[in-house]
N, C-alpha and C positions, 0 to 999 in steps of 0.2 A: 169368838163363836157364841152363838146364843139359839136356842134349842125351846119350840113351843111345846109345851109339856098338857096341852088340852086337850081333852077328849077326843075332839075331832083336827087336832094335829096335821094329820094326813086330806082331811075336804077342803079346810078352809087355809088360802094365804094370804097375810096382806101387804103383800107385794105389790109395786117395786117399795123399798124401804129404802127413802136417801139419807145418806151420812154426810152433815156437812161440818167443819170448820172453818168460821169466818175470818177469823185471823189469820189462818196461814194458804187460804183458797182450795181445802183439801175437799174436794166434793167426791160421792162414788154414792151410785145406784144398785143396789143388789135386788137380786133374784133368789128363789129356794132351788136348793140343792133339784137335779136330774134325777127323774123317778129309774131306776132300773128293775121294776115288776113287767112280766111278762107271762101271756096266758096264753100262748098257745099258738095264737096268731097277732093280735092286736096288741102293743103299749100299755100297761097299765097307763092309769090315771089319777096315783097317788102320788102326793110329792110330801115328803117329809118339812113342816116347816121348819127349817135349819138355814141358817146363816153364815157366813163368814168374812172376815173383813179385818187387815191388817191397821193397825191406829197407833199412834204415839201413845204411851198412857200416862203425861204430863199434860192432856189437855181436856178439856170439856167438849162433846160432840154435840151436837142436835142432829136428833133421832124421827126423821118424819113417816110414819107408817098411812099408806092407800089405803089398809084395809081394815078392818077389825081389830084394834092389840091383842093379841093372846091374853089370858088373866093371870097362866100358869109358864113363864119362864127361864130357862136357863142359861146365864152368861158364864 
């Protein structure tokens, strides 16, 4: 799991973030976690960016981020 610890955490994702492993063909595309803020009538529009994603940890991944890297986070 890894967890953006930036300021603005909640406006900015830079999603989708692919995991690949070339040697064993391990590929997976992630998303951030589902906002469940609610006001009343309408969905918020916060999404925490948080990650998750099961891996071997005997191998080296590449890490491809769409969006902006966070500067601040947590694995």
């Amino acid at each position: 799991m890894w967890i953006s610890d930036d300021a603005d955490a909640f406006d900015r994702s830079p999603t989708p973030i692919y995991l690949t492993h070339e040697e064993s063909g391990y590929s997976n595309k992630l998303q951030h976690m589902m906002d469940h803020t609610w006001d009343g009538f309408y969905a918020g529009q916060l999404h925490k960016s948080q990650y998750i994603a099961m891996l071997q940890t005997d191998r080296d991944y590449y890490m491809e981020y769409t969006g902006t890297v966070p500067k601040d986070m947590r694995y």
